[in-house]
Structure formats: structure tokens, C-alpha cells
C-alpha positions in Angstrom: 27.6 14.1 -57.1 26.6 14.1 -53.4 28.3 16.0 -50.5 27.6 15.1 -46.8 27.6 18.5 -44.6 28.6 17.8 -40.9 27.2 20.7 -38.5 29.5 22.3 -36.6 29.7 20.7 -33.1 28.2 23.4 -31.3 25.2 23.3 -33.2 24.6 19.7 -32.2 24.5 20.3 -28.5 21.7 23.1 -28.7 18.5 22.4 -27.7 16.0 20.4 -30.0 14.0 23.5 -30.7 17.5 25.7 -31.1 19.0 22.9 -32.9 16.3 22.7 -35.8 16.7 26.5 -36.3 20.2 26.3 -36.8 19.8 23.4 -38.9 16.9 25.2 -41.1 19.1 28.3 -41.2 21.7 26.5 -42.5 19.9 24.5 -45.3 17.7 27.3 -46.3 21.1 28.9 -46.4 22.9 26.0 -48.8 19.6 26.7 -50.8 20.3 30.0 -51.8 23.9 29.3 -52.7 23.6 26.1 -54.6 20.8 26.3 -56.2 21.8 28.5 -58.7 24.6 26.3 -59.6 22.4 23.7 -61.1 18.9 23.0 -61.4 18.7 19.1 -59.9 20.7 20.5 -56.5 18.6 19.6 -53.3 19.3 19.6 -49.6 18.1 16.6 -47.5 18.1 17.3 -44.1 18.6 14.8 -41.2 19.0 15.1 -37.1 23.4 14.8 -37.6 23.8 15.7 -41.4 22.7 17.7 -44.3 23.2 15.8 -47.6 23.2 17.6 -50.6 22.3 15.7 -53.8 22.9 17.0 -57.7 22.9 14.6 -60.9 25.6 16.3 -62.6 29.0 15.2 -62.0 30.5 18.2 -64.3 33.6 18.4 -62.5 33.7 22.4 -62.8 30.7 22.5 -60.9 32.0 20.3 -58.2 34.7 23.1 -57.4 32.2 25.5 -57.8 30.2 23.3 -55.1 33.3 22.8 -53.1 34.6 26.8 -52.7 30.8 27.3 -51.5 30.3 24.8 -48.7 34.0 25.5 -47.4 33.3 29.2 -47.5 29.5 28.7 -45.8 29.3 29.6 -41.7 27.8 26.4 -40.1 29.9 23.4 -41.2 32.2 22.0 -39.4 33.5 19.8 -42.3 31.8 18.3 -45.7 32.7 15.1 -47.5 32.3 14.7 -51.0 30.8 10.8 -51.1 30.3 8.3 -54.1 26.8 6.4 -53.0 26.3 2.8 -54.1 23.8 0.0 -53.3 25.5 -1.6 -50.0 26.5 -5.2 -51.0 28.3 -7.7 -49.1 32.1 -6.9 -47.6 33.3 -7.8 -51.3 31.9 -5.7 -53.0 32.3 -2.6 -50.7 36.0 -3.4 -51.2 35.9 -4.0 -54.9 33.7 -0.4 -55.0 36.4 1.2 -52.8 38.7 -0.4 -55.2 37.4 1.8 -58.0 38.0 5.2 -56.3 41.0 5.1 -54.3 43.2 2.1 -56.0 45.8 4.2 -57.8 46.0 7.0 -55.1 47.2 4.8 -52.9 50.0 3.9 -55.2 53.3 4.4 -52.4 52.0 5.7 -50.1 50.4 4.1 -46.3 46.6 3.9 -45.8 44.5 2.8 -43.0 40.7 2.1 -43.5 38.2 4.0 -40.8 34.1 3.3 -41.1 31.2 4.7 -39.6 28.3 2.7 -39.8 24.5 3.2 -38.6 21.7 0.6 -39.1 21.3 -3.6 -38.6 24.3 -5.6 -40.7 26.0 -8.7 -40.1 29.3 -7.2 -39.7 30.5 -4.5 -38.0 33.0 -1.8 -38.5 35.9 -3.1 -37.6 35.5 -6.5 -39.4 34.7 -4.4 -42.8 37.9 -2.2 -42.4 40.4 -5.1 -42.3 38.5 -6.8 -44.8 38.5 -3.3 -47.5 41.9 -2.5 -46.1 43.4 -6.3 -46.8 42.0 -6.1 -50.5 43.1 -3.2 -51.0 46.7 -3.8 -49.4 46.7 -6.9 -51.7 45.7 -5.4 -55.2 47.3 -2.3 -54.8 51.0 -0.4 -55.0 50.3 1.3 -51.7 53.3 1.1 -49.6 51.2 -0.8 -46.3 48.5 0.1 -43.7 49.9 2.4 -41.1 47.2 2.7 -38.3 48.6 5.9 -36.6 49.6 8.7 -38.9 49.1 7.0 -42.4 49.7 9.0 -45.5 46.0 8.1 -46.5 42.7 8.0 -44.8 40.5 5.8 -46.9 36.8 6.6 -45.0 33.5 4.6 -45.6 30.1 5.3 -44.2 27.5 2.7 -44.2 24.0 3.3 -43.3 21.3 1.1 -43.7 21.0 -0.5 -47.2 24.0 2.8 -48.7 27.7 2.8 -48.9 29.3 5.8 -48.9 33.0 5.8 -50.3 34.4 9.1 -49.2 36.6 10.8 -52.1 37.3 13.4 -50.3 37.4 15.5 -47.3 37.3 19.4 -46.9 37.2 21.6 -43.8 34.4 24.1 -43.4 34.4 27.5 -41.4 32.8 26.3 -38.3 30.4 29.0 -36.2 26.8 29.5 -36.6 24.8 29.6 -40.4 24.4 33.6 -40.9 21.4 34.9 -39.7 20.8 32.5 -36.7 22.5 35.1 -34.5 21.2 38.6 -34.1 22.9 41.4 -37.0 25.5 44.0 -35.9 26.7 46.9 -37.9 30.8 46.3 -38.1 32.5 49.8 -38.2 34.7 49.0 -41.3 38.1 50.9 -42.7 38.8 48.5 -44.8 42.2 47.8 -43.3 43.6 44.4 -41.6 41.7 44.6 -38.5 38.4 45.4 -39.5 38.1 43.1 -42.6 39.1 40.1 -39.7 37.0 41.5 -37.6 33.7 42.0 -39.9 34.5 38.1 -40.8 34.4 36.3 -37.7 30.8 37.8 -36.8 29.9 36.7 -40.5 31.3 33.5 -39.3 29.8 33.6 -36.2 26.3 33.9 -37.9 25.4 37.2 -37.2 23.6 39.6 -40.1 26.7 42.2 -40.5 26.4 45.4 -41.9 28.7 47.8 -42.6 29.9 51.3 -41.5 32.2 53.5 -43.1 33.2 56.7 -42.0 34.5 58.7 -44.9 36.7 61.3 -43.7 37.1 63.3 -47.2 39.0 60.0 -49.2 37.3 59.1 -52.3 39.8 56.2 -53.4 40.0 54.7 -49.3 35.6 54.8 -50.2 36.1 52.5 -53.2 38.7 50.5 -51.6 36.1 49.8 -48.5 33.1 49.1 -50.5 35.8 46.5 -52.9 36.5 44.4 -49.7 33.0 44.7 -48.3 31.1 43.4 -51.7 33.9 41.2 -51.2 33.5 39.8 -48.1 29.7 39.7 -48.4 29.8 37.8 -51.5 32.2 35.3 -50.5 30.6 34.6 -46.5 27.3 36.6 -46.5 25.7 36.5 -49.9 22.7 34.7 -48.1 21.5 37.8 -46.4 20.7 41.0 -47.5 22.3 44.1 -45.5 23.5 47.5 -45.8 26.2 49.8 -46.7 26.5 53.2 -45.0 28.7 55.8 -45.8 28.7 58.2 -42.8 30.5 62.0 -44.2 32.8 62.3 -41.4 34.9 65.7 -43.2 33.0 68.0 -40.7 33.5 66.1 -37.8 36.9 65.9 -38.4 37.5 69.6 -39.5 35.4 70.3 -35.6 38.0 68.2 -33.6 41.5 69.6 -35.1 40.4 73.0 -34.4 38.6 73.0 -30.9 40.2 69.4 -29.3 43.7 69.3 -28.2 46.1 68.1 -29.8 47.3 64.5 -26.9 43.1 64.1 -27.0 42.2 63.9 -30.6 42.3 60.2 -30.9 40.0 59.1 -28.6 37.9 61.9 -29.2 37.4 61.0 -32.7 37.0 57.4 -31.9 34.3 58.0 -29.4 32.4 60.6 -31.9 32.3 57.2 -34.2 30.5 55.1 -31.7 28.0 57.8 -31.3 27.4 58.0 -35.2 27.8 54.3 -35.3 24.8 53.9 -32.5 22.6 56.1 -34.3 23.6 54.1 -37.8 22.5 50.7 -35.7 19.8 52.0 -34.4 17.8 53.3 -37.4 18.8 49.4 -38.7 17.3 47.8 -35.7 20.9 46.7 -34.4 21.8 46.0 -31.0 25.9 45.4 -31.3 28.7 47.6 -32.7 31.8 45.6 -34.1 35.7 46.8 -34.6 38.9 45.5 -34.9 40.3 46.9 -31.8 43.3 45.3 -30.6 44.3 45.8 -26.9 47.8 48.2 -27.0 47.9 47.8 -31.2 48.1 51.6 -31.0 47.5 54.5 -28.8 43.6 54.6 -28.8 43.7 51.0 -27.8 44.9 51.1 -24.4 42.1 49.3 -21.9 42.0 52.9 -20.2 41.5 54.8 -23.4 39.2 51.9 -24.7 37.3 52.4 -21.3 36.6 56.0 -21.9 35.7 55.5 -25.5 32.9 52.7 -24.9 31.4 55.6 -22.1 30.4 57.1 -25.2 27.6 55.2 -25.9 25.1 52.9 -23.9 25.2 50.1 -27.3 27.3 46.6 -26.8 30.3 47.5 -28.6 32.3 44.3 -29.8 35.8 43.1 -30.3 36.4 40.5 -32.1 40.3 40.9 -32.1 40.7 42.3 -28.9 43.7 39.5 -27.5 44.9 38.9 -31.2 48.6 39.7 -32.2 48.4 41.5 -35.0 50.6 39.1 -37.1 47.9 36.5 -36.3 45.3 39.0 -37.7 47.3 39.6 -41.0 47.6 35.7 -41.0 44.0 35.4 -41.1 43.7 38.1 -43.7 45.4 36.0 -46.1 43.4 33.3 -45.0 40.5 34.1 -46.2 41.6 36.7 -49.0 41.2 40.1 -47.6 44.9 41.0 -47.3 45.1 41.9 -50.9 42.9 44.4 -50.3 44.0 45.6 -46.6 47.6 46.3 -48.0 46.7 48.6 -50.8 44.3 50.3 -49.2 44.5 54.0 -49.6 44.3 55.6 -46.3 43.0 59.0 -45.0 44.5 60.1 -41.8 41.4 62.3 -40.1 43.7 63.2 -37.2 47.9 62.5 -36.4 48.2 63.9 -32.6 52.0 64.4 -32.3 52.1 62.7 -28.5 48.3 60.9 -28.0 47.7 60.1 -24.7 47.5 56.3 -23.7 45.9 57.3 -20.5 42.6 59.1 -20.9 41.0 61.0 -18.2 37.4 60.8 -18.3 37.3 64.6 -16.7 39.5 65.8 -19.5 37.8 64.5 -22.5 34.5 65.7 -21.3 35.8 68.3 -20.6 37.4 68.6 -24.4 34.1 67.6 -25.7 32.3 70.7 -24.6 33.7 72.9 -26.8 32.9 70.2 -29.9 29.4 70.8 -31.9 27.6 67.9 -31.6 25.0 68.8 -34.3 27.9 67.6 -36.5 27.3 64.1 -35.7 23.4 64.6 -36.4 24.0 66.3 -39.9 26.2 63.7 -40.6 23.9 61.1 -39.8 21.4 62.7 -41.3 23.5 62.5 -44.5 24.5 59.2 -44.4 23.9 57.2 -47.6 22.6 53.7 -47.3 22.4 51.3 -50.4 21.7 47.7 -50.2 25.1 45.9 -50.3 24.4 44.0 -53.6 23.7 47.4 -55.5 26.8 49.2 -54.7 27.8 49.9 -58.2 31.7 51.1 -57.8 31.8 51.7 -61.4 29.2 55.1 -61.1 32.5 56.3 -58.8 34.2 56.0 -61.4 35.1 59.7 -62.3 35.8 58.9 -66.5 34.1 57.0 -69.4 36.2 53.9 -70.8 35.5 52.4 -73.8 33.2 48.8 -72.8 33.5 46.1 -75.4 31.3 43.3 -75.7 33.6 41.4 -78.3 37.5 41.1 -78.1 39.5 43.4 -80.8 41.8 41.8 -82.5 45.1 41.5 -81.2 43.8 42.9 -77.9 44.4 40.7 -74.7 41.9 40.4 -71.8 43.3 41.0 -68.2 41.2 39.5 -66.0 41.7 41.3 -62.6 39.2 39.1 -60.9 40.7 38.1 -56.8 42.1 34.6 -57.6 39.5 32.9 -56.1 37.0 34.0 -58.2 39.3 33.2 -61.1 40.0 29.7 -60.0 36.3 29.1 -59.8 35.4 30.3 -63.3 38.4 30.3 -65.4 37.8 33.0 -68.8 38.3 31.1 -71.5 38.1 32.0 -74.6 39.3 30.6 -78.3 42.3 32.2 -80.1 42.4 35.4 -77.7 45.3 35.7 -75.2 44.0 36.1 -71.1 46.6 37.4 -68.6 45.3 36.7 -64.5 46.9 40.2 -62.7 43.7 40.6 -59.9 42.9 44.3 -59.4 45.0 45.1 -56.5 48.2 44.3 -58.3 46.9 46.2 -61.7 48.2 49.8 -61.2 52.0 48.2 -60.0 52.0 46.0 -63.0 50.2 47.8 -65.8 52.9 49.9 -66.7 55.6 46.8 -67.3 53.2 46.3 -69.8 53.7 46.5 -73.9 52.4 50.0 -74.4 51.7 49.2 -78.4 49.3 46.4 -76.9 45.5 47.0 -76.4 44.5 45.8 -73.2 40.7 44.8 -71.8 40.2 44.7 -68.4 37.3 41.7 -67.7 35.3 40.5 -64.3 32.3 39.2 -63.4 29.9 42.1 -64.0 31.6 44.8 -65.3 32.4 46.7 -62.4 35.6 46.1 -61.2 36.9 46.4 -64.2 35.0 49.5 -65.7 36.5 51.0 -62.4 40.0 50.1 -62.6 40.1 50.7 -66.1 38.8 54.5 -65.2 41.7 55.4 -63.2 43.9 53.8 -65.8 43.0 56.5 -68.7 43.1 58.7 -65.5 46.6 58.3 -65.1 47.3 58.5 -68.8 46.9 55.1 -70.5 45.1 55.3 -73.7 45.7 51.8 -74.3 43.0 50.5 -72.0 39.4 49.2 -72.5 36.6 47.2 -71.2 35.5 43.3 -71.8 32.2 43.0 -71.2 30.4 39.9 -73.2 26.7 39.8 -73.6 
């Protein structure tokens, strides 16, 4: 199978030197991701183009292939091509024959090529000649130039025909780690999930930043979404996870700040944790998913008085974004499973916060606040490499792990469903129900309580985690599927 990876645009009108970079970064990038996948992968790189090349044409691997280039910052779009020997117009038609004759069975088609190199034809002459033969031998309902029901799309270079079997948008922005990393301050909610994406996307290096204000559950819900997002966008760079311990902070600002200030108080003791987090990680930019008026804290006067906290470039990806939009986006690119069953911890609820800060006021708040707090919390932050966070050591009791099915038992695998899609569990004479993790707890207790049930994912930890607050909760009827 062979896939040809367009660059996003704005990559192609860098400068040479900027251009190659972004071009390396990227391949090296596609690299790391598909070479795992199958030995005979291998990235050729040219000035408009990366074409990736694998002998296998298992077509498993192909969606494996696919789901990774779509979900890789960088490309702008990727076509998944059939190369043959270029031949005269008849036989590109008869070859173009092969691949699309029955899918254009009732339906209009127009024929579009791109062509590069010395031939004696040209584009448009090849078109009408593919497009007549196949209009001819075919049950396609006619050639519609403008708005057709089918693009059939050739690319001839030199001495190659490419017969394009299909085509699949990419993410667009910059391959991660062109860009210079931030630290994203993450709750794990809507906003900051969207927000921590788009500087993936954008092809910054983004670590994350959680401020844990006394919420074990909201912790494990975070670092769920995070390992999520980092394995679906980021898994090509290595960054960290901090938990900051934010309980003493907290417990400092309900007793000394008043009540109409606590908000932006709080929110500017985070950017001065954050900027020390960043800056013992060599980071020059703070991230959140600030949202001009989405609440109170949000105002551009209150917003104003919380960046004075701190000298560090905070940024916004969200800031104009309705937050429908955002939620739309959530769903997008799978984080809203996660966003709406999120536990939350409330550090502070002021009964009327102010939407008007005054700078005088706060400082003057802030004087009677300890800030050693914020140096013996940073001082206790944890930081872990985000591909060994192991949720299931949060897990607070021992469940049963299995490496064979029992019988009668049935495997639930709680996998997010694109995970599932891209390795379907299969296995011979044992029943597998799909109910992904953040629908388990809702939907575990429809279930036949005389059943056994064996919760199964990738490595073991999701599921050794869920699983836990199952028998937590009561269930007895719950293991773990873990095969060798």
C-alpha cells in the first residue's frame, strides 16, 4: 500500500531552511508512528510530498495507517494511491477501470489529474479520455463537472500512475515539536482538553498541569484524557505530567480572601505555580481554555488582572470560541466523553464574584495570603513522564487479573471507540460487549448480575482501574482480561 502526505499549506511557504525542518519534523515524526505497524514501512521525502511506502496490503493495517496520518499535526490531507507503470492513455483508463468501475455504479463522476514530468499528452486530454472509457463501460449515472457525486483523481509523474482510491483530510498545523513546548494548565473539562489540542496541533511540545485541589477521582479523570490526548496527537514526543497539591492553597484563600475576590485570586495563584512548573521544564508559554465572558473569572478586566500575575506569555487558545463550538470540537476529536463525566472539585464557589477586578483590591487581598503555599506546593509537585502514568497504582483495591477468559464469562472491552475500531478484540467462542469506560459505571448495573464480567484494554490499565471502583461499589462479579 502507498499513501501520498500533502503538507499543510503553511508549511510550504516557509523558507527553504524553515521548510526542510518542518518537513524532517514531520517525517521523522511518521517514523515513529508507522514504523511500528509494520516492518517494510518507509518514508520518502520530496520538496511538495511525503510518500509513505509498505508492501503489505493487510487491509487492517491500512486503517491502522489511515487513523494515524489523519490524527498526525502537519498534513493537510493524504491520499491513499495504487502505483502502476505509466502506460499509454489506454491503459491508465483500463488501470482506473480496475479500482473505481463498480463504485461508480449510479452515481456522477468527473475525472481531475495532476501531472508532473515530459508526456505526449497532457491533463486534460487524459481526463476525457479515462472519463469517456469509464462513462462507456460503466453504470455510473454521467460525468457532472461541477459538483459530481464522484471525484475519480490521477497523478502522473514521470514514468508512475497514481490511481487515487481514496482521499482523507489531515489535521493541518505544524508537525509537533517544530514549535517551541508549552505547559497547558489542564482540568480536564471541555475547555482545556480543546485547548491542550490545538497547541498539539499547532506543533508545540505540550505538557500538562494539573492542579489538584483535594479530588482523587477529578486526578484520574485528568490523567485518562491526557494519556489520551497524548497518545492519539502527541505520542511522538515525550513530555510531562505534573500534579501540583493545590488543598493548601485553597484552604489559605477561603479563610483570608473575600468572599466577591476568591476567583480571580485563585486563578492568578495558578499562573504563579504554573510559571514556576514551566520554568523548571524550560517552557516559555502557559496555555488555558479561557473563554472571554464564559464565566465570571473570564471578563477581559478580570483576565487583565490575572495575567499581572506573572511576567510568562500566557495563551488562549479559545479565547473568541462559543462554547458550543468548543464542545463541538470536543466530540471531534473524542475528548467529550471524557469532559462530561468528569468529576469536579469546586476549590472555591464565591456567592457574587466580581466581573470587575480592581487591581488595588486584589493586591490588596493578596497580602494577607501566605505565599510560601505556592513554593511548598511546588516544591511538592510530582512529575512523571506522561507514558508512565500508571492509573491502575490509583487504584485503591486489588481485582482479580486473568490472562485466560473463564468460561461463561464475557469480556467488556471499555476501550474509547476509536481505539476499538482500530483493533477490534476478537476472540473464538467467547462473547465481547463494546461499553468504553466512561459509559461503564451508568451501564454496569443493567447488567445480568449472575454473569461474570472481564473488563479488557490495551494494557491493563484502564481496565484494572475501572474494574477497582467496581468491587468498590459492591460488584463481586467483576474481573480483569489481561492476555499474555
Amino acid at each position: 500500500m502507498k499513501f501520498i502526505v500533502k503538507f499543510f499549506p503553511e508549511i510550504t511557504i516557509k523558507s527553504k531552511p524553515v521548510r526542510k525542518q518542518f518537513v524532517k519534523n514531520l517525517s521523522d515524526n511518521l517514523k515513529k508512528l508507522l514504523g511500528p505497524l509494520h516492518e517494510s514501512v518507509r518514508i520518502q521525502k520530496d520538496w511538495d510530498k511525503l510518500v509513505v511506502h509498505c508492501s503489505s496490503n493487510d487491509e487492517q493495517l491500512r486503517g491502522q495507517m489511515i487513523d494515524t496520518l489523519a490524527c498526525t499535526p502537519g498534513i493537510a490531507y493524504f491520499l491513499d494511491v495504487v502505483e502502476f507503470p505509466l502506460g499509454d492513455m489506454q491503459d491508465v483508463y483500463e488501470k482506473t477501470q480496475q479500482i473505481w468501475g463498480e463504485r461508480l455504479t449510479g452515481k456522477t463522476f468527473v475525472v481531475r489529474c495532476k501531472r508532473a514530468g515530459k508526456h505526449d499528452f497532457n491533463s486534460t486530454d487524459l481526463e476525457r479520455y479515462v472519463g469517456g472509457g469509464l462513462l462507456q463501460h460503466t453504470a455510473a449515472a454521467g460525468v457532472r463537472l461541477r459538483d459530481p457525486d464522484v471525484t475519480v483523481n490521477l497523478e502522473v509523474r514521470d514514468d508512475k500512475l497514481y490511481v487515487v482510491n481514496d482521499k482523507h483530510a489531515g489535521l493541518g498545523g505544524f508537525p509537533l515539536g517544530s514549535i517551541d513546548p508549552v505547559l497547558s494548565l489542564i482540568s480536564g473539562g471541555f475547555d482545556s482538553t480543546v485547548s491542550t489540542y490545538l497547541t498539539m496541533k499547532r506543533g508545540m511540545r505540550t505538557h500538562f498541569c494539573f492542579f489538584n485541589l483535594g479530588g482523587r477521582d477529578h486526578e484520574i479523570g485528568v490523567k485518562e484524557v491526557a494519556l489520551y490526548l497524548w497518545l492519539k496527537y502527541g505520542s511522538t514526543s515525550r513530555v510531562r505530567f505534573v500534579t501540583v497539591p493545590f488543598e493548601g492553597v485553597v484552604s489559605e484563600i477561603l479563610q483570608n480572601i473575600d468572599d466577591s475576590q476568591m476567583g480571580v485570586v485563585l486563578k492568578r495563584m495558578m499562573l504563579r505555580a504554573g510559571t514556576k512548573v514551566a520554568e523548571s521544564l524550560n517552557v516559555q508559554a502557559l496555555v488555558t481554555g479561557d473563554s472571554v465572558a464564559q464565566v465570571s473569572s473570564q471578563t477581559l478586566t478580570n483576565l487583565t488582572v490575572v495575567d499581572a500575575a506573572t511576567d510568562m506569555l500566557v495563551l488562549r487558545p479559545l479565547i473568541t470560541m462559543d462554547k458550543g463550538d468548543i464542545i463541538d470540537l470536543s466530540r471531534k476529536i473524542g475528548t467529550e466523553p471524557f469532559a462530561a463525566v468528569m468529576p469536579e472539585y469546586c476549590g472555591v464557589i464565591s456567592v457574587k464574584p466580581t466581573t470587575r477586578a480592581k487591581m488595588d483590591r486584589i493586591v490588596n487581598q493578596e497580602e494577607k495570603f501566605n505565599f510560601d503555599l505556592i513554593d511548598e506546593a511546588v516544591a511538592n509537585a510530582q512529575f512523571v513522564n506522561i507514558d508512565k502514568i500508571d492509573l491502575a497504582e490509583m487504584a485503591s483495591t486489588e481485582v482479580e487479573v486473568l490472562n485466560v477468559p473463564i468460561q461463561d464469562g464475557i469480556i467488556i472491552d471499555v476501550r474509547h471507540p476509536s481505539e476499538e475500531e482500530r483493533k477490534p478484540l476478537k476472540i473464538n467462542n467467547v462473547t465481547v460487549e463494546k461499553i468504553p469506560f466512561y459509559e461503564l459505571h451508568g451501564k454496569f448495573a443493567e447488567l445480568d448480575k449472575n454473569k461474570v464480567y472481564l473488563l479488557y484494554c490495551d494494557k491493563g490499565v484502564m481496565s484494572r482501574l475501572h474494574a477497582s471502583h467496581l468491587v468498590e461499589q459492591g460488584y463481586s462479579n467483576v474481573k480483569v482480561y489481561r492476555p499474555l
